[in-house]
N, C-alpha and C positions, 0 to 999 in steps of 0.2 A: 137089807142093809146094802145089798151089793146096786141094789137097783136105784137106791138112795144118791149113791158115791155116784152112778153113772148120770143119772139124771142133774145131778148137781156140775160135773163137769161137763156134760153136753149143754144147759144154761151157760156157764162160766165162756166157755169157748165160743158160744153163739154170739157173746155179748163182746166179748172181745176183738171176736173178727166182725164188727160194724166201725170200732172205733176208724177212727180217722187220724191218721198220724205226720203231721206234718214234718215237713224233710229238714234238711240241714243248708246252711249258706256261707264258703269263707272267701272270704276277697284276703288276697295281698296284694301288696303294692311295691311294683319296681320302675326303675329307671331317673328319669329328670322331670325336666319341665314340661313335656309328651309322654305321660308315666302309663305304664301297664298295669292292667286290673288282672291277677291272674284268681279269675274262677273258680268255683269246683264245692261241690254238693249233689244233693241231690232233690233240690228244687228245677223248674224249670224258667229259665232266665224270658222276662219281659223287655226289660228296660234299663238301662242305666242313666242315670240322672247327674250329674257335678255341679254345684252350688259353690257361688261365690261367696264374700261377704256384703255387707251393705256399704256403700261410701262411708269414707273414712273410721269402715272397721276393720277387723282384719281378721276375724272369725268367722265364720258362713255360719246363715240358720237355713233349715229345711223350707223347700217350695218357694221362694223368693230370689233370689238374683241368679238364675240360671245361664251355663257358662256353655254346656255341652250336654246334647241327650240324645239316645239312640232310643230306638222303638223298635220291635219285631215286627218283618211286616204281617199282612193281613193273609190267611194258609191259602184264601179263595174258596172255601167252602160257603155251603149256601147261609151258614149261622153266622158267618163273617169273625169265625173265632181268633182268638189271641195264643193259642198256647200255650207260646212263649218253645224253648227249646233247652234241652238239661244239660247245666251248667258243665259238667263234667265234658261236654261234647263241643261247646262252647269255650270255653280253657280260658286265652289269653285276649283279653280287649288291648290293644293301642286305644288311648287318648285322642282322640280328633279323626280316629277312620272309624266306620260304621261297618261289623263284619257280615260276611253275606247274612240273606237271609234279615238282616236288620237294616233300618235305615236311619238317616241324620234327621232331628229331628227339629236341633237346636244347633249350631247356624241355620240357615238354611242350608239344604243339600246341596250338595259341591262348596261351600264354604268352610274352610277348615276349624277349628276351633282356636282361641289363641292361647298361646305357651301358658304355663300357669307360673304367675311369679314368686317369687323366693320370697319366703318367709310369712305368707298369706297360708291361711287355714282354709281347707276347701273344702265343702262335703261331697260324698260319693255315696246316690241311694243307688241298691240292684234291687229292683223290683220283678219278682218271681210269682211266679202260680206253683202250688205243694211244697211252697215253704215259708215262712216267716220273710217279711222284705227285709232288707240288712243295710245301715248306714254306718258309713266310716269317715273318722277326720283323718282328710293328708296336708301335708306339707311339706314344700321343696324346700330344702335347706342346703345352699351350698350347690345345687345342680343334682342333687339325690330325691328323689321323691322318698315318701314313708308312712306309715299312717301314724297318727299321734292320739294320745290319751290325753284329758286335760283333766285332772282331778278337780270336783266339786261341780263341773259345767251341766248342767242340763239346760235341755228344752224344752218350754211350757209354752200351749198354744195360749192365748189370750182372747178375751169375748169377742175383740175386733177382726177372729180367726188368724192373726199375725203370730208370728212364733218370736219369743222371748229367750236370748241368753239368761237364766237362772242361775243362784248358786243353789246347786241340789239340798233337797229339804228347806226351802227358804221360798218366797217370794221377793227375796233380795237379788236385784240386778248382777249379774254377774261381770266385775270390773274386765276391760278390755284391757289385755297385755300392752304394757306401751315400747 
């Protein structure tokens, strides 16, 4: 019996220390129209990305009208890996500066990124390695950046790969705020 119970938790534990357990990602957002991404998990930060909307919208969709992106650089190892660098160590991004160790990837380098305007929905992907990538909507309102929830909004890519404002559970457009 005893050897039953051992052999049964020596399996259990075997199987469990393979698992792979992917880390955690929180962005908050301070400041204005040059707003801070303040980091921290325990993925290892690739990339940040900020999405505009499309003319005359005023809600951004994912991978299309890019506003500002940073990219880690290259470690110089012979595999030419990305690692990326953990977020907790990484902390506070500025909007429009690229902090060491990353570079601009979106202006071009040395070209600042421009202010984000008031009352435009912007998205923010952080694209990581050992954890989940993480997109947030913000909005400056007033001179305050923030991130915003929009109840009902999803996005659905579409066959043309284009991503689509949805109203969640529908294939119904989702109406733009006027």
């Amino acid at each position: 019996m005893t050897r039953k119970i051992l052999l049964t938790s020596f399996v259990v534990m075997f199987c469990l220390s393979g698992c792979e357990r992917l880390g955690s990602v929180k962005i908050s957002i301070e400041g204005g129209n040059l707003p801070v991404f303040n980091l921290s998990g325990s993925g290892n930060l690739l990339g940040i990305y900020v999405y505009g909307p499309r003319p005359g919208e005023t809600i951004a969709v994912p991978d299309e009208i890019l506003v500002w992106a940073i990219r880690v650089k290259p470690d110089g190892s012979s595999e030419h890996t990305y690692g990326g660098y953990l977020l907790d160590s990484v902390g506070r991004v500025q909007y429009g500066v690229a902090p060491s160790r990353f570079e601009q990837r979106f202006p071009k380098e040395g070209v600042s990124g421009s202010k984000l305007k008031d009352g435009i929905i912007y998205m923010v992907h952080v694209e990581t390695t050992n954890a989940y990538d993480k997109s947030v909507l913000i909005q400056v309102k007033e001179g305050k950046a923030s991130e915003v929830r929009i109840p009902n909004l999803c996005f659905e890519k579409k066959a043309d790969s284009k991503w689509e404002k949805v109203l969640c559970g529908t294939q119904s457009p989702y109406p733009e705020p006027r």
